[in-house]
N, C-alpha and C positions, 0 to 999 in steps of 0.2 A: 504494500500500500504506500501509494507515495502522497504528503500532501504538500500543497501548491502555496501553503504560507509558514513562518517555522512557530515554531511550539509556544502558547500564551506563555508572559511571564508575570508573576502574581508579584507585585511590588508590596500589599498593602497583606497584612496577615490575616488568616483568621481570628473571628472575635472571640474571646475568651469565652469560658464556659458562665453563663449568666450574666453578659456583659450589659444585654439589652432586657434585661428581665424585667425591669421598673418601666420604661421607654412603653413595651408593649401591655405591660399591668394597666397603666394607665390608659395609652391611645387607644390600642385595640380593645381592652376587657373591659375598660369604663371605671376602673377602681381607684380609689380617694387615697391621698396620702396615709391614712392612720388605716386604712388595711393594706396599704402595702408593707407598712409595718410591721402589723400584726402577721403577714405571712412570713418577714421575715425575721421577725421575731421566734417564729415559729419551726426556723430551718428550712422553710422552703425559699429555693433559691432561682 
């Protein structure tokens, strides 16, 4: 298999594990500061 352009190079790294957990808690799930707390109060990450 030949390809016609050469191989991506990924400058920027992967996001750590739970980096955006609070980001989407809030925008996507609709959740308020004092239960993102509470879940991470809670150990969930």
């Amino acid at each position: 298999m030949r390809l016609s352009e050469p191989p991506l190079k990924h400058e920027v790294p992967p996001p750590a594990l739970g980096q955006h957990t609070d980001e989407i808690l809030c925008s996507v799930l609709k959740k308020g500061d004092a239960e993102i707390a509470k879940l991470s109060d809670g150990g969930v990450d």
